[in-house]
C-alpha positions as CSV (number, residue, x, y, z in Angstrom):
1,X,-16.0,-5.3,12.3
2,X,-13.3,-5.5,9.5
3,X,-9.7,-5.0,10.2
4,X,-6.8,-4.2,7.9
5,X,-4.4,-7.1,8.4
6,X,-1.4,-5.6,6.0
7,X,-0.3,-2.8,4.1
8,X,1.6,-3.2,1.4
9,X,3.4,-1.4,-0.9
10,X,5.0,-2.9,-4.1
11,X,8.0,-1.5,-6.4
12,X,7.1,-2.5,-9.7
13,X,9.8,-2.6,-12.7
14,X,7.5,-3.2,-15.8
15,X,10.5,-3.3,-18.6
16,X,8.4,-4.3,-21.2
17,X,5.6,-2.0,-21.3
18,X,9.0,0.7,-19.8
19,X,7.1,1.3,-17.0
20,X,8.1,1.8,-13.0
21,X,6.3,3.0,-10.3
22,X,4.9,1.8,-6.6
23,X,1.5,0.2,-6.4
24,X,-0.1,0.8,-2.6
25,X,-2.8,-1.2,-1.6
26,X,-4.3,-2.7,1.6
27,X,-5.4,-6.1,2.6
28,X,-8.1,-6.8,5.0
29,X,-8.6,-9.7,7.2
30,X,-11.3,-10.9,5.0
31,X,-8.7,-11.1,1.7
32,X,-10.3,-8.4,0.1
33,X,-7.9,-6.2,-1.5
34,X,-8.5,-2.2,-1.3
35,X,-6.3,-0.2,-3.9
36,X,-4.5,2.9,-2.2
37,X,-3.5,4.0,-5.7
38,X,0.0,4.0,-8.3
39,X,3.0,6.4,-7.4
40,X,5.9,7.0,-9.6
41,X,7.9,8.5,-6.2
42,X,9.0,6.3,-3.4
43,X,6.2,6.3,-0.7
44,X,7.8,7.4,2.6
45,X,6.4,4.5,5.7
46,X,5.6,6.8,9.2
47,X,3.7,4.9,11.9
48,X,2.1,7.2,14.7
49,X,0.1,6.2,17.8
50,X,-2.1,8.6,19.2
51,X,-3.3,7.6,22.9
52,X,-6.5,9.4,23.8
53,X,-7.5,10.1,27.6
């Protein structure tokens, strides 16, 4: 089985090309990189634990 060793999220000031926006994406413990997506709003970070009986 695969885990998901980070989660990142970048802020990303493109002045050239006048471009800004926050690139999400997730890296596994492999070093494959899965996109999340592009987001011109500031992601909000929420961890929750869920414990199951």
């Amino acid at each position: 089985m695969q885990s998901i060793s980070e989660i990142r999220i970048e802020e990303v000031k493109d002045y050239e090309n006048n471009e800004f926006y926050y690139y999400i994406y997730c890296v596994k413990d492999t070093g494959e990189i899965i996109t999340v997506g592009k987001s011109k709003t500031k992601p909000q970070c929420y961890k929750q634990v869920a414990i199951y009986h």
